[in-house]
PDB file of N, CA, C and O in Angstrom:
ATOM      1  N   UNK A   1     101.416 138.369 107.621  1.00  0.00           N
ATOM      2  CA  UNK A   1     100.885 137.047 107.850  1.00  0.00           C
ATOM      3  C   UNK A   1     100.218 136.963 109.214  1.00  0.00           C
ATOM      4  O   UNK A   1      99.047 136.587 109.266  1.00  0.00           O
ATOM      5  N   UNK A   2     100.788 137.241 110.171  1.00  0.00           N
ATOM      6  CA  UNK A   2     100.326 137.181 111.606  1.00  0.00           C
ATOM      7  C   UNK A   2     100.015 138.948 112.180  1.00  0.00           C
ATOM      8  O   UNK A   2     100.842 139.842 112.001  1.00  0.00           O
ATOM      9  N   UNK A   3      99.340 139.052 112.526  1.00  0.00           N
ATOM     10  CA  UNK A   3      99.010 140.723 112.795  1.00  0.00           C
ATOM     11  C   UNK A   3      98.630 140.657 114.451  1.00  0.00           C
ATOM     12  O   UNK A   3      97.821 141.405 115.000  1.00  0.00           O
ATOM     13  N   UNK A   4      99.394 139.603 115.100  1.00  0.00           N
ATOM     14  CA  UNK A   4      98.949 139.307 116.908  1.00  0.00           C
ATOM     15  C   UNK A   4     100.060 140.378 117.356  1.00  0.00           C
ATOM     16  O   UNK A   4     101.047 140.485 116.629  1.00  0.00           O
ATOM     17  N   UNK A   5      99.949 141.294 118.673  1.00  0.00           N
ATOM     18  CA  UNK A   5     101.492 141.959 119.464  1.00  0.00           C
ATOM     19  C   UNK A   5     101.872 140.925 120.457  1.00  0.00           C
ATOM     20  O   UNK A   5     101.271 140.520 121.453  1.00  0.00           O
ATOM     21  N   UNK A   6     103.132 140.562 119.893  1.00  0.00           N
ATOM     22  CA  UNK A   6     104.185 139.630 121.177  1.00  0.00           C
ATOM     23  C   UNK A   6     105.092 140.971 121.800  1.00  0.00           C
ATOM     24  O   UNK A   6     105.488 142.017 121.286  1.00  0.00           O
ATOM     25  N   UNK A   7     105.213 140.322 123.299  1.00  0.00           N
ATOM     26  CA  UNK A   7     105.534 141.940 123.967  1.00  0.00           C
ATOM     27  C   UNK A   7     106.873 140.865 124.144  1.00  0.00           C
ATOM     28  O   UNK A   7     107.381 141.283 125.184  1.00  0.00           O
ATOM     29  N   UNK A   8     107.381 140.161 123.862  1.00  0.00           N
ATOM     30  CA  UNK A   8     109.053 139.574 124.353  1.00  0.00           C
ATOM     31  C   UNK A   8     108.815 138.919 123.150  1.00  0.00           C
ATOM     32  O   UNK A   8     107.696 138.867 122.638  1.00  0.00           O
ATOM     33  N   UNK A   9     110.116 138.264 122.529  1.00  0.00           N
ATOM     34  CA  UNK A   9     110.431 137.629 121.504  1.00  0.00           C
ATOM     35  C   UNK A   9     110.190 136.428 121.765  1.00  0.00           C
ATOM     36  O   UNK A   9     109.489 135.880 120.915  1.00  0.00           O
ATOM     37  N   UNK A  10     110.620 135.566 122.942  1.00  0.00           N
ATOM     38  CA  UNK A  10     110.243 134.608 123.815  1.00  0.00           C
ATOM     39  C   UNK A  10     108.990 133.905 123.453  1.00  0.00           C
ATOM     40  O   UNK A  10     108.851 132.753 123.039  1.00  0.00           O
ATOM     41  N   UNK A  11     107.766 135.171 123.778  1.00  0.00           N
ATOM     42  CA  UNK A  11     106.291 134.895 123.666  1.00  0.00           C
ATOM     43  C   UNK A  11     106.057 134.537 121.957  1.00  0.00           C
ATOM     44  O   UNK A  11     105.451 133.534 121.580  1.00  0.00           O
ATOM     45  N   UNK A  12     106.666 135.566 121.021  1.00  0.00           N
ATOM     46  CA  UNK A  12     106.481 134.864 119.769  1.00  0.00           C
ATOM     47  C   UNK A  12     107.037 134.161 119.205  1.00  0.00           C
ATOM     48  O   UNK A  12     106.758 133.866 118.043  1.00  0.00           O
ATOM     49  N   UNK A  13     108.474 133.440 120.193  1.00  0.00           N
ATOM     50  CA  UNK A  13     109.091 131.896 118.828  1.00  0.00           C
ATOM     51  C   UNK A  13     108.053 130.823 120.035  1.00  0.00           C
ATOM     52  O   UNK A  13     107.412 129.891 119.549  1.00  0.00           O
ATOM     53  N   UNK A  14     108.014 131.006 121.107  1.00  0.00           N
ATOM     54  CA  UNK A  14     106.810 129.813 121.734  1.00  0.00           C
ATOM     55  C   UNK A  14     105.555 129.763 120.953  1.00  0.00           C
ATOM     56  O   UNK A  14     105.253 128.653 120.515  1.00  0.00           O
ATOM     57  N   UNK A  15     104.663 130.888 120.661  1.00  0.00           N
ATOM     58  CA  UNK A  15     103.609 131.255 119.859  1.00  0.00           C
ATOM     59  C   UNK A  15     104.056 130.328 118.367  1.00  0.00           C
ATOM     60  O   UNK A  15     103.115 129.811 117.766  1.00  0.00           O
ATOM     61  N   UNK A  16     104.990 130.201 117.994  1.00  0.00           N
ATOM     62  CA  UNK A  16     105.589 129.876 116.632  1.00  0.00           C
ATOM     63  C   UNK A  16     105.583 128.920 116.694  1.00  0.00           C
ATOM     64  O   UNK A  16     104.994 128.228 115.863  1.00  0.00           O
ATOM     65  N   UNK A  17     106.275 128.399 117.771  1.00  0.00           N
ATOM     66  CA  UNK A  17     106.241 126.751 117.925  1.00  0.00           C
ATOM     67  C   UNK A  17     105.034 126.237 118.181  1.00  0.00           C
ATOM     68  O   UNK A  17     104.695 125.260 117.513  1.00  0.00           O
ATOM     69  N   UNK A  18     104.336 126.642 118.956  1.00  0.00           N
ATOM     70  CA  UNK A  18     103.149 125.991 118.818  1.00  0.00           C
ATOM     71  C   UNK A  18     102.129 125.618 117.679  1.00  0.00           C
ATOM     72  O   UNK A  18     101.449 124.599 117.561  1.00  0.00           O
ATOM     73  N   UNK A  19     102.217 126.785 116.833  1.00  0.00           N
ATOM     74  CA  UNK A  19     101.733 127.026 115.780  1.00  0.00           C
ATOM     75  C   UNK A  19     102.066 125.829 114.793  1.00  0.00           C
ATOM     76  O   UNK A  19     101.257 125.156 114.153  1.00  0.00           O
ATOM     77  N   UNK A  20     103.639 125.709 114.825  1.00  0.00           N
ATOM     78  CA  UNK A  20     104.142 124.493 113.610  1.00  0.00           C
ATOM     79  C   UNK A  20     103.367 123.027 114.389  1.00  0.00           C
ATOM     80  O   UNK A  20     102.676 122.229 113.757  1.00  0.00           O
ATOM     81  N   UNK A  21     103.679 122.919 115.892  1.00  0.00           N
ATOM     82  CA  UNK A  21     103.601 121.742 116.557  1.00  0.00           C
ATOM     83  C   UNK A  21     101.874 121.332 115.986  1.00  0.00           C
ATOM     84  O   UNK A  21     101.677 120.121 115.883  1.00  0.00           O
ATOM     85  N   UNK A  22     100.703 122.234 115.636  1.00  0.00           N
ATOM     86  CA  UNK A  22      99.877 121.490 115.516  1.00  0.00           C
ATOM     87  C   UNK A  22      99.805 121.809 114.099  1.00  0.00           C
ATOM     88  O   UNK A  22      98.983 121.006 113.658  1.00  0.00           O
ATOM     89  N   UNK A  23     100.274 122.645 113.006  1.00  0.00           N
ATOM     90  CA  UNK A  23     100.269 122.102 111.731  1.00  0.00           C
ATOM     91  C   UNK A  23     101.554 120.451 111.885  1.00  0.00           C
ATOM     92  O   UNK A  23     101.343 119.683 110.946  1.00  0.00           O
ATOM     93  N   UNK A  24     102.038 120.234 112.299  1.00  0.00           N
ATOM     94  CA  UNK A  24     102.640 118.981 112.273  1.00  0.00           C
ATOM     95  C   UNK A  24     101.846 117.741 112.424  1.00  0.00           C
ATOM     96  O   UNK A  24     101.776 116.687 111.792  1.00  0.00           O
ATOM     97  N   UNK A  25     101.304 118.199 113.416  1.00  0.00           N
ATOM     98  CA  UNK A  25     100.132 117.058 114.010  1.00  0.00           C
ATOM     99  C   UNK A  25      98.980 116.813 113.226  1.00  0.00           C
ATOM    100  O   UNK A  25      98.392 115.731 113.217  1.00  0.00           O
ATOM    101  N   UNK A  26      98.548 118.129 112.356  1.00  0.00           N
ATOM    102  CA  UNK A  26      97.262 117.746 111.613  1.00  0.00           C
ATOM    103  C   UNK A  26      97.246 117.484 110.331  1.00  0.00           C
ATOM    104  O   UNK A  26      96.411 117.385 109.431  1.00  0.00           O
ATOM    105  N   UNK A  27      99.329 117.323 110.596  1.00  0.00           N
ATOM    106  CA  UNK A  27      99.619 116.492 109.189  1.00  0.00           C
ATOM    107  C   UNK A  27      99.446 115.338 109.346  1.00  0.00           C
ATOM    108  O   UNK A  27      98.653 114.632 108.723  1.00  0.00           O
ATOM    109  N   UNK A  28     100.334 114.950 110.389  1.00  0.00           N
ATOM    110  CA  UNK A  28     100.193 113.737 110.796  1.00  0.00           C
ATOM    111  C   UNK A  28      99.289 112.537 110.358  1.00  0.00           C
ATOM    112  O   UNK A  28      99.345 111.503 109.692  1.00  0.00           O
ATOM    113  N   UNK A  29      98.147 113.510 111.359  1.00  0.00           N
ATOM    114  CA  UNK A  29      96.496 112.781 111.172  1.00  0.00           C
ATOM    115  C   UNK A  29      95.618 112.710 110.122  1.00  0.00           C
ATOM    116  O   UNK A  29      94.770 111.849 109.886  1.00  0.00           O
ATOM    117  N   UNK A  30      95.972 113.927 109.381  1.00  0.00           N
ATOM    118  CA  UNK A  30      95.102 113.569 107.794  1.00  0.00           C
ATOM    119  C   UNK A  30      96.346 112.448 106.840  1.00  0.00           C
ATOM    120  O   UNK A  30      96.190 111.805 105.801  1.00  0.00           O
ATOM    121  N   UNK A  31      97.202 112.560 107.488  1.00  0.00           N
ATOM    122  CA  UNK A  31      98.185 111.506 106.559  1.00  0.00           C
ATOM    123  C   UNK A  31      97.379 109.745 107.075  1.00  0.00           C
ATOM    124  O   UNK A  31      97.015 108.853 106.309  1.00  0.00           O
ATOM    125  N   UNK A  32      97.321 109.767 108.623  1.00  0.00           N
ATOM    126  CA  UNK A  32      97.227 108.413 108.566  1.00  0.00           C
ATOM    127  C   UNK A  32      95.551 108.372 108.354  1.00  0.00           C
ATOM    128  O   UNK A  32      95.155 107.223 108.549  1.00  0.00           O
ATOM    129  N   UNK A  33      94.646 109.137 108.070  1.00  0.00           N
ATOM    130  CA  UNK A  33      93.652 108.745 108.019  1.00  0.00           C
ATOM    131  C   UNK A  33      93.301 109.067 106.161  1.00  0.00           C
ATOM    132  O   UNK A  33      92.208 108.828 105.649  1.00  0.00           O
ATOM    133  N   UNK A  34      94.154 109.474 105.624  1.00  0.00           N
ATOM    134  CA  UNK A  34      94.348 109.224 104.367  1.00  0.00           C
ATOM    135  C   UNK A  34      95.213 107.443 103.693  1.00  0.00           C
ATOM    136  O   UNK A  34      95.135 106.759 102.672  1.00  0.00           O
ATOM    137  N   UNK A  35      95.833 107.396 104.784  1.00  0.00           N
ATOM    138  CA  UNK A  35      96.570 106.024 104.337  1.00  0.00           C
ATOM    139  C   UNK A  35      95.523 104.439 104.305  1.00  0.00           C
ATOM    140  O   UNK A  35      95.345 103.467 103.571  1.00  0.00           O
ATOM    141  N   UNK A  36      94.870 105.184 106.085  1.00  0.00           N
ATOM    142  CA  UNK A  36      93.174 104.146 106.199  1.00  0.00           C
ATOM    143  C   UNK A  36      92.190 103.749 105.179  1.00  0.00           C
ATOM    144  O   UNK A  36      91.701 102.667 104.855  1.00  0.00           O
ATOM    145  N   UNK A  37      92.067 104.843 104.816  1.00  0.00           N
ATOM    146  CA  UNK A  37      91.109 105.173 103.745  1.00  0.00           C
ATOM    147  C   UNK A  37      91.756 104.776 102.303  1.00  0.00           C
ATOM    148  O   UNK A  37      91.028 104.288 101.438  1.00  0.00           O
ATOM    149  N   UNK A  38      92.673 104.923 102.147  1.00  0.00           N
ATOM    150  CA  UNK A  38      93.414 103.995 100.817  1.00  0.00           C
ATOM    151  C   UNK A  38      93.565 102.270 101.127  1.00  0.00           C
ATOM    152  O   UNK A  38      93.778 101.555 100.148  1.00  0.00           O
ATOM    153  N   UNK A  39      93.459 101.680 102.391  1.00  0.00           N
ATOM    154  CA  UNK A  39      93.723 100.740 102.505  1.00  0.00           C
ATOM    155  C   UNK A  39      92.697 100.029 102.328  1.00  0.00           C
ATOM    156  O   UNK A  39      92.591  98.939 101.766  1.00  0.00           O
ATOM    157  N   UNK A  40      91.534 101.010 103.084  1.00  0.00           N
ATOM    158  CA  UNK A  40      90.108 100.639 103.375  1.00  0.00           C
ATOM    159  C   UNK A  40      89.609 100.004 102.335  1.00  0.00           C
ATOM    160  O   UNK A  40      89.151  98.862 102.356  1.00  0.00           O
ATOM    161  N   UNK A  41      89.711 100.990 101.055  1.00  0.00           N
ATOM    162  CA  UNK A  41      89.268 100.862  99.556  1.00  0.00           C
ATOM    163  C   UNK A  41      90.052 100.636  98.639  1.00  0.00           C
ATOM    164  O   UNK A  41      90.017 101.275  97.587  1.00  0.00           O
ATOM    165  N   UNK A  42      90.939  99.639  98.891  1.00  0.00           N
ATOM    166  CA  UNK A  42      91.940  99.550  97.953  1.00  0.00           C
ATOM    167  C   UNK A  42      91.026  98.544  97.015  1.00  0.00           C
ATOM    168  O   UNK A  42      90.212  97.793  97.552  1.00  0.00           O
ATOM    169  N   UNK A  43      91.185  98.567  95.748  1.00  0.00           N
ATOM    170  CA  UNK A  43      90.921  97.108  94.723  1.00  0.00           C
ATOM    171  C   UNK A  43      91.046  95.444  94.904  1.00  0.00           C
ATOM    172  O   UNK A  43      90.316  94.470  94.721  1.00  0.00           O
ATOM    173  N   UNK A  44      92.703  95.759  95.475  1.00  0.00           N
ATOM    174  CA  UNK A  44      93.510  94.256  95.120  1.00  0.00           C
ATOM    175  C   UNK A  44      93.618  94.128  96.543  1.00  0.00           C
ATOM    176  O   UNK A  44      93.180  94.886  97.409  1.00  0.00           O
ATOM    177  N   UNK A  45      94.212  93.144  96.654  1.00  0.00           N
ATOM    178  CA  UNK A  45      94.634  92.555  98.266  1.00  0.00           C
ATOM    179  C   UNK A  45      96.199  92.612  98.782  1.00  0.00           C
ATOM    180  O   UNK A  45      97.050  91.966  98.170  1.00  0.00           O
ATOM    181  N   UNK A  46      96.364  92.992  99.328  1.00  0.00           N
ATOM    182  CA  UNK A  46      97.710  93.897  99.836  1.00  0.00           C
ATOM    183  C   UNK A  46      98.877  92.795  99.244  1.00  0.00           C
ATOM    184  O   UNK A  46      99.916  93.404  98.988  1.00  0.00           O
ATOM    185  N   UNK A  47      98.963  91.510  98.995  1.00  0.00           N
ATOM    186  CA  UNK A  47      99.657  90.991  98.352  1.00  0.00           C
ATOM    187  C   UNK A  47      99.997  91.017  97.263  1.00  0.00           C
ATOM    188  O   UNK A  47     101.128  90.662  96.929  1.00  0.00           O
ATOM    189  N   UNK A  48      99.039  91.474  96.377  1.00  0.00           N
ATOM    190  CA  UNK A  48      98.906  91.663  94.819  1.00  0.00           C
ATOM    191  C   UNK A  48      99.801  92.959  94.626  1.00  0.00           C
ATOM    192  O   UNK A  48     100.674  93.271  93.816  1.00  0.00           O
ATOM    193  N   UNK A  49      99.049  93.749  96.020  1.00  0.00           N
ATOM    194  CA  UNK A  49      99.719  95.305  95.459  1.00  0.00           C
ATOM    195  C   UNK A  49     101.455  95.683  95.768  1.00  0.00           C
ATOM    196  O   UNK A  49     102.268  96.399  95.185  1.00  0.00           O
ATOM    197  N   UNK A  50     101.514  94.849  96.921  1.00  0.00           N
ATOM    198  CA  UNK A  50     102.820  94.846  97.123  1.00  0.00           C
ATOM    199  C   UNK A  50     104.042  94.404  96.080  1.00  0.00           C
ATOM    200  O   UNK A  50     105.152  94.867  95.817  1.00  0.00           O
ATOM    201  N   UNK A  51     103.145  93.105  95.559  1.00  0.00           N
ATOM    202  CA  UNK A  51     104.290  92.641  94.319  1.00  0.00           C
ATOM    203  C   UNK A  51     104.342  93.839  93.487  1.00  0.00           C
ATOM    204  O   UNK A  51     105.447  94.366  93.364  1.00  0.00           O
ATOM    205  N   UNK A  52     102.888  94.597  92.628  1.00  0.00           N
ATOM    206  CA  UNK A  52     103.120  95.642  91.950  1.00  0.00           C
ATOM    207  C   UNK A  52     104.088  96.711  91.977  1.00  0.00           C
ATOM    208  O   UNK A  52     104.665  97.241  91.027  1.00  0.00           O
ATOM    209  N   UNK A  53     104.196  96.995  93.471  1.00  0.00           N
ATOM    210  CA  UNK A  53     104.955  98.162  94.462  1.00  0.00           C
ATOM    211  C   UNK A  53     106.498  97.647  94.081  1.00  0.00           C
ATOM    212  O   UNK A  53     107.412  98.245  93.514  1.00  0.00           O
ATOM    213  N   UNK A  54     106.418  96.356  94.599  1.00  0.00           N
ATOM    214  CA  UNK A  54     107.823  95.808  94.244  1.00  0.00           C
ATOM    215  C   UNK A  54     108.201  96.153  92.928  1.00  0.00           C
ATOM    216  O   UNK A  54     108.956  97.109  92.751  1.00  0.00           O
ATOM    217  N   UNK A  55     107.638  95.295  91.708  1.00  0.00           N
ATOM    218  CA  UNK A  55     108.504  95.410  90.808  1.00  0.00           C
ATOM    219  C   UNK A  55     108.379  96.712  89.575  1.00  0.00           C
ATOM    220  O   UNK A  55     108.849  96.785  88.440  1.00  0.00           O
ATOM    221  N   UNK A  56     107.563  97.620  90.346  1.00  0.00           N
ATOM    222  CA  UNK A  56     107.643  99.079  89.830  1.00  0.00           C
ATOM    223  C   UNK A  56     108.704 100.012  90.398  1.00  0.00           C
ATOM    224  O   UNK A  56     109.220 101.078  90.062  1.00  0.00           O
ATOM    225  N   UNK A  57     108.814  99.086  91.474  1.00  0.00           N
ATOM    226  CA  UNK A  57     110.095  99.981  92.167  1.00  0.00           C
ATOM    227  C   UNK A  57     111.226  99.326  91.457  1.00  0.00           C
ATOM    228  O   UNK A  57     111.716 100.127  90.661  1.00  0.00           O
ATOM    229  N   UNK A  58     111.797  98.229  91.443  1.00  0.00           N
ATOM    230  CA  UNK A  58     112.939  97.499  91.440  1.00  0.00           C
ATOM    231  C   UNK A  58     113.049  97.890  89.156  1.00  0.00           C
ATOM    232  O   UNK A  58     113.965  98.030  88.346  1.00  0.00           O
ATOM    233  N   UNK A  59     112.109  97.895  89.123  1.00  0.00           N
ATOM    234  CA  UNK A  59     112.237  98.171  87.561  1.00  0.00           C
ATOM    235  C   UNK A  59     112.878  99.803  87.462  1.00  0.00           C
ATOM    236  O   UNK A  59     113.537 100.239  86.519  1.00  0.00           O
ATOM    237  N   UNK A  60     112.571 100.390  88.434  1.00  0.00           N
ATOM    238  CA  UNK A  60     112.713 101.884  89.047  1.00  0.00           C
ATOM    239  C   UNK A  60     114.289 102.244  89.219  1.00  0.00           C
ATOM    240  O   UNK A  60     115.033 102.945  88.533  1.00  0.00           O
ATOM    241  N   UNK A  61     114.517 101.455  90.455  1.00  0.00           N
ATOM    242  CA  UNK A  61     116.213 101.281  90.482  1.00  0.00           C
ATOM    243  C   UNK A  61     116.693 100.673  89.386  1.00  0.00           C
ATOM    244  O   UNK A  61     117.495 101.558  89.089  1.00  0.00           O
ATOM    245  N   UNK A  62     116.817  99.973  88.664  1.00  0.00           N
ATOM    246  CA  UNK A  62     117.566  99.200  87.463  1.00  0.00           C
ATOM    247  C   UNK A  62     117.507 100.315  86.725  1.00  0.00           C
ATOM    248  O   UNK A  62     118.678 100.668  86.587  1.00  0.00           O
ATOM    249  N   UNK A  63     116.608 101.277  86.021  1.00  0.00           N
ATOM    250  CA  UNK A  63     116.785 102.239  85.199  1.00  0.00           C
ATOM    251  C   UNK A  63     117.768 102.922  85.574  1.00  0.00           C
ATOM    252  O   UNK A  63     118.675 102.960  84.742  1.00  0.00           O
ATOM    253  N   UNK A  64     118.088 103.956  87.308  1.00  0.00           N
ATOM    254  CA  UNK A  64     118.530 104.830  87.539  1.00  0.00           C
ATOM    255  C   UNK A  64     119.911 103.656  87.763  1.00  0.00           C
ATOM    256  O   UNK A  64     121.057 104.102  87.814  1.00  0.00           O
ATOM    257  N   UNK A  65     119.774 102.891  87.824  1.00  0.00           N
ATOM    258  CA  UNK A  65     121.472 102.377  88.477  1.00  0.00           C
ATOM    259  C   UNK A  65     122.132 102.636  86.883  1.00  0.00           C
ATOM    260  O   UNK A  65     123.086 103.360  86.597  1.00  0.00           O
ATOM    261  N   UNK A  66     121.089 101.591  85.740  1.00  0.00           N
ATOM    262  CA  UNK A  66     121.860 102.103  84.013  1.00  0.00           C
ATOM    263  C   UNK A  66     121.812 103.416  83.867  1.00  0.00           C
ATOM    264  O   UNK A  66     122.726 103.672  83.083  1.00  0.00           O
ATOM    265  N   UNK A  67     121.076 104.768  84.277  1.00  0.00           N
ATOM    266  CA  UNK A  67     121.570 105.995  83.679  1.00  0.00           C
ATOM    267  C   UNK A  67     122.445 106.607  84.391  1.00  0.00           C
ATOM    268  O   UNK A  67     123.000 107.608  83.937  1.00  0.00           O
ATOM    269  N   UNK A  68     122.839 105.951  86.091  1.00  0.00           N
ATOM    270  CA  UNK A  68     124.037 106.542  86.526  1.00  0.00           C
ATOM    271  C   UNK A  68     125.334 105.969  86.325  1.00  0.00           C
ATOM    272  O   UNK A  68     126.403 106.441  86.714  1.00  0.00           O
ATOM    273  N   UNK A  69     125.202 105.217  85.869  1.00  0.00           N
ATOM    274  CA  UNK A  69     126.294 103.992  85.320  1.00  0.00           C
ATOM    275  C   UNK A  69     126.738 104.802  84.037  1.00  0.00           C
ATOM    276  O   UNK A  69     127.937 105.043  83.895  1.00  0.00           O
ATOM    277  N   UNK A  70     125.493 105.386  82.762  1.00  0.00           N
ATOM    278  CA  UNK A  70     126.039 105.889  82.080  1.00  0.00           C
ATOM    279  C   UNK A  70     126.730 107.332  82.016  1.00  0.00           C
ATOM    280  O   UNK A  70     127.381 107.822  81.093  1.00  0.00           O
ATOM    281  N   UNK A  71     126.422 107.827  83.172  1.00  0.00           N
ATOM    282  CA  UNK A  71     126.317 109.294  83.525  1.00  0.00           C
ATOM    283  C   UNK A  71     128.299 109.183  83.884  1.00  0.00           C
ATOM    284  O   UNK A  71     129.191 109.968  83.562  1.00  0.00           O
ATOM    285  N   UNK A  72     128.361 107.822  84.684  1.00  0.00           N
ATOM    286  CA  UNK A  72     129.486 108.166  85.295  1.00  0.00           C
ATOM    287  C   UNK A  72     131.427 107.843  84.396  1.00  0.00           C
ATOM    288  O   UNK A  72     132.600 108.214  84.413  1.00  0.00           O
ATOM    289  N   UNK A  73     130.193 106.651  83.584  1.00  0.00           N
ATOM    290  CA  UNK A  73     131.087 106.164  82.241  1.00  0.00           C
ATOM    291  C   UNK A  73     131.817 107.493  81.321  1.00  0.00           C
ATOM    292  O   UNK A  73     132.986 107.696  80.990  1.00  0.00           O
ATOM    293  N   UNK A  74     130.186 108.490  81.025  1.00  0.00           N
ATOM    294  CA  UNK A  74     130.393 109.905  80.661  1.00  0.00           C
ATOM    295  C   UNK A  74     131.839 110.513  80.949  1.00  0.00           C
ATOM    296  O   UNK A  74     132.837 110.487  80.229  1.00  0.00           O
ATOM    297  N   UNK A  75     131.601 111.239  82.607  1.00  0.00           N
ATOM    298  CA  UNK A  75     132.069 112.252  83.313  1.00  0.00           C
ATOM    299  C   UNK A  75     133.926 111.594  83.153  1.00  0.00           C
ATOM    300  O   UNK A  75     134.899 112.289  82.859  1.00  0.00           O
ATOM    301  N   UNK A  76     133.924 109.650  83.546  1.00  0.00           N
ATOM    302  CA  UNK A  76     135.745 109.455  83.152  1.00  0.00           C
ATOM    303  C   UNK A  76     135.821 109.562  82.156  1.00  0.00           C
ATOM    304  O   UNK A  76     136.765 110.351  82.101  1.00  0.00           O
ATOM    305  N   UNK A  77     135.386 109.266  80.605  1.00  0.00           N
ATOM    306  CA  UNK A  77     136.060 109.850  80.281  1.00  0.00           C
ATOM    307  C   UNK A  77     136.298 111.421  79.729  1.00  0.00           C
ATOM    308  O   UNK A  77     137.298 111.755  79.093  1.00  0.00           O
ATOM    309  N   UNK A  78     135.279 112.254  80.062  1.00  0.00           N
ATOM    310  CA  UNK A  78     135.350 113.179  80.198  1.00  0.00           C
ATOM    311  C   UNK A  78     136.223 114.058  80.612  1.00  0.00           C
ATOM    312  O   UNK A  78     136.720 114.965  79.943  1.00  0.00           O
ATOM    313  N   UNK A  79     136.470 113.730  82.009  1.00  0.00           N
ATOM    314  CA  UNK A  79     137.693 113.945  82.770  1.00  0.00           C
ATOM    315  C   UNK A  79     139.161 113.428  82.371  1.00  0.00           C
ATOM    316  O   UNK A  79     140.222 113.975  82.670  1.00  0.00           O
ATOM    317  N   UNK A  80     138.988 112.295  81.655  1.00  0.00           N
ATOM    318  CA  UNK A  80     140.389 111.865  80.976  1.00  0.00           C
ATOM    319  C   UNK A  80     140.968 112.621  80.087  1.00  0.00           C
ATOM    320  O   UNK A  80     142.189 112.777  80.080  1.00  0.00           O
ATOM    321  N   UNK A  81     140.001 113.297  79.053  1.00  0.00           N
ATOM    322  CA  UNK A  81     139.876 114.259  78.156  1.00  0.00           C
ATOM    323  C   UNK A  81     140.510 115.395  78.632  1.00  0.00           C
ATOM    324  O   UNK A  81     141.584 115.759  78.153  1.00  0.00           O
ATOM    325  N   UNK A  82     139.902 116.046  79.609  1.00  0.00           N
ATOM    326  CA  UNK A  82     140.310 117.388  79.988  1.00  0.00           C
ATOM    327  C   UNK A  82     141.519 117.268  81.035  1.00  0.00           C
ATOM    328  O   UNK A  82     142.145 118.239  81.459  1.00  0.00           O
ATOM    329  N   UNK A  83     141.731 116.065  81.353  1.00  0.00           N
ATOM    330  CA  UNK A  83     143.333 115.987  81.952  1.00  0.00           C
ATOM    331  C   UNK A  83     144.760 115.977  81.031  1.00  0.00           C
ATOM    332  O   UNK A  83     145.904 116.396  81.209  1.00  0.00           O
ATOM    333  N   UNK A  84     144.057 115.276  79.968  1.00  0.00           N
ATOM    334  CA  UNK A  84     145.041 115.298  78.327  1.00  0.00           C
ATOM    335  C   UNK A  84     145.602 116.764  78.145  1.00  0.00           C
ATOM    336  O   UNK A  84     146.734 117.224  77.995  1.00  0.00           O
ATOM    337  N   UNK A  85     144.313 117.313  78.224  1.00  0.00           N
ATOM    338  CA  UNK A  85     144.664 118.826  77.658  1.00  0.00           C
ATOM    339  C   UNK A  85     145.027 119.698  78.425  1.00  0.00           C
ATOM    340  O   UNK A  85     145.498 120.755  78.005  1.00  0.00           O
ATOM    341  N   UNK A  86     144.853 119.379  79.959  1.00  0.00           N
ATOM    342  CA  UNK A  86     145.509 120.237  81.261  1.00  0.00           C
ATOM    343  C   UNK A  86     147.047 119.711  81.161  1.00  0.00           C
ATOM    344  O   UNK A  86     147.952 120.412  81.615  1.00  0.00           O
ATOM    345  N   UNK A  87     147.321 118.403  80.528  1.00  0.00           N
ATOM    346  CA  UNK A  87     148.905 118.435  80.873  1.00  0.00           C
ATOM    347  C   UNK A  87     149.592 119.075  79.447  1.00  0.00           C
ATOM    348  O   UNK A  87     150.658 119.691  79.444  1.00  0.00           O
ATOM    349  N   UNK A  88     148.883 118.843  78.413  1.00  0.00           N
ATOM    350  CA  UNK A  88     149.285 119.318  77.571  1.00  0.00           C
ATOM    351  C   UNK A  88     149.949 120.611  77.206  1.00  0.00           C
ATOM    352  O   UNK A  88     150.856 120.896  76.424  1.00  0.00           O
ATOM    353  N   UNK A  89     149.063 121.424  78.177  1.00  0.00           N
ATOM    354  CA  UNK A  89     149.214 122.755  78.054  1.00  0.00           C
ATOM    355  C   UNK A  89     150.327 122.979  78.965  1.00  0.00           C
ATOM    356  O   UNK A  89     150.770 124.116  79.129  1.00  0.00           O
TER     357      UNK A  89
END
């Protein structure tokens, strides 16, 4: 991947860090100038979209709260099951 000579180890985790520090940064910046640019040109008016945001989310949680609800209904008695048969034995 890198074919540079670091003559101390020192020189190449600093070299390293630097390296991440500006892929970090030029995440950063295409993130917020990607977020601009979605805002810039959005359709609706940030009120409209927010309610959308809202109740796509909240419709979002209500699903996962009923399939962990059923998940967990599952696993007792599941576990009730296999405690039957652990004392049984």
């Amino acid at each position: 991947m890198n074919d540079r000579i670091y003559y101390s180890r020192d020189a190449e985790s600093q070299a390293m860090r630097e390296r991440n520090t500006a892929i970090l940064a030029f995440l950063v910046i295409g993130m917020a100038i990607g977020t601009a640019l979605a805002l810039l040109f959005a359709p609706r008016s940030g009120e409209k979209t927010r309610a959308e945001l809202s109740g796509v989310l909240d419709h979002g949680f209500d699903e996962g709260r009923k399939a962990s609800g059923d998940a967990i209904e599952r696993l007792e008695k599941d576990f009730a099951d296999l405690r039957k048969r652990i004392e049984s034995r």
